[in-house]
C-alpha positions as a printed NumPy array, in Angstrom:
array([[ 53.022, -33.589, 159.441],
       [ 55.833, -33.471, 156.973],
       [ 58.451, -30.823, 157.263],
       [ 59.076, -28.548, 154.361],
       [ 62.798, -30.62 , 154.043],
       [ 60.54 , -33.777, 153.952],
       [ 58.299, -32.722, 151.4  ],
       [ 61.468, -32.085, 148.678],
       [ 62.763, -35.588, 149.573],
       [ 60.151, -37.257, 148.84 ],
       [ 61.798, -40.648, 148.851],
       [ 63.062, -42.148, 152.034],
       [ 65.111, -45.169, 152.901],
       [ 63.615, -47.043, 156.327],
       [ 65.28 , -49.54 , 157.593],
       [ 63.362, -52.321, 159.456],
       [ 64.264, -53.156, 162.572],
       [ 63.767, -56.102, 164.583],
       [ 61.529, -55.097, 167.041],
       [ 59.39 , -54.341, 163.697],
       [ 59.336, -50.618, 163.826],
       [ 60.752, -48.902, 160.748],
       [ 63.719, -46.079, 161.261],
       [ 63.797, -43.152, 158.285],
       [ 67.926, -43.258, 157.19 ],
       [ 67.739, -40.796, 154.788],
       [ 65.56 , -38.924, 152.372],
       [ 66.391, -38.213, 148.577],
       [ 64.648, -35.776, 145.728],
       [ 64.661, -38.953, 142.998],
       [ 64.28 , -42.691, 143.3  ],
       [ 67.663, -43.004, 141.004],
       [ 69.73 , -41.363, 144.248],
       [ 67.603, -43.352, 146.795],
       [ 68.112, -46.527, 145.548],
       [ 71.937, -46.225, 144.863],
       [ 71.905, -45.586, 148.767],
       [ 70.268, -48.681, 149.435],
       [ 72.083, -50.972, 147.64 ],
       [ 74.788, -49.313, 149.463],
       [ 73.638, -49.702, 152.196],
       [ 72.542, -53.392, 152.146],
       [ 75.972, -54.378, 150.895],
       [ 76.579, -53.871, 155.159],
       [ 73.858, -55.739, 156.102],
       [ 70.771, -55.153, 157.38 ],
       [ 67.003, -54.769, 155.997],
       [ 66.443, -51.197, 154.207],
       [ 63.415, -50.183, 151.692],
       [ 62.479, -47.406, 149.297],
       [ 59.378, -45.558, 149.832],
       [ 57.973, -42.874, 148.871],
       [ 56.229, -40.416, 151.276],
       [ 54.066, -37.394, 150.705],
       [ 51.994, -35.185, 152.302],
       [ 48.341, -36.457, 152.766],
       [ 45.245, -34.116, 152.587],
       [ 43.156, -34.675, 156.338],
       [ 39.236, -34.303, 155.253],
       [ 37.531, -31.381, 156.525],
       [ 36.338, -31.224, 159.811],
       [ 32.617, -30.215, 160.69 ],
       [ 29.522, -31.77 , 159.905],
       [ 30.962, -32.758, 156.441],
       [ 33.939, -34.264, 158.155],
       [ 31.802, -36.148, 161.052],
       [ 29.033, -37.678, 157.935],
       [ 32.811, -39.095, 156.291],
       [ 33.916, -40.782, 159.173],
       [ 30.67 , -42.054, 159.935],
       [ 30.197, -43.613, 156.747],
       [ 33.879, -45.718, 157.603]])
């Protein structure tokens, strides 16, 4: 679950590491600021992306929520 910090910063900068997890370097309100970071930041090396995260709605849980997730 997103933070309420998160959820105003929509777009994040992960860098991928070489193990293959991804690391969250910093979060930004617009793409414009986010990817003046990056390039920033890639000008030192290193693999970083722009992505942009937001809060997903869970289905409903219940009977209605079991018959979804059946279905999948």
């Amino acid at each position: 679950m997103n933070s309420y910090q998160d959820n105003i910063r929509p777009w994040a900068i992960f860098q991928c590491l070489p193990s293959g997890s991804n690391y969250c370097v910093a979060r930004f309100k617009k793409r414009s600021d986010a990817d003046a970071y990056v390039s920033i930041l890639r000008r030192e090396g290193g693999i970083f992306e722009v992505a942009f995260e937001h809060e997903s709605t869970t289905p409903t849980t219940g009977k209605q929520g079991d018959a979804i997730q059946a279905r999948n």
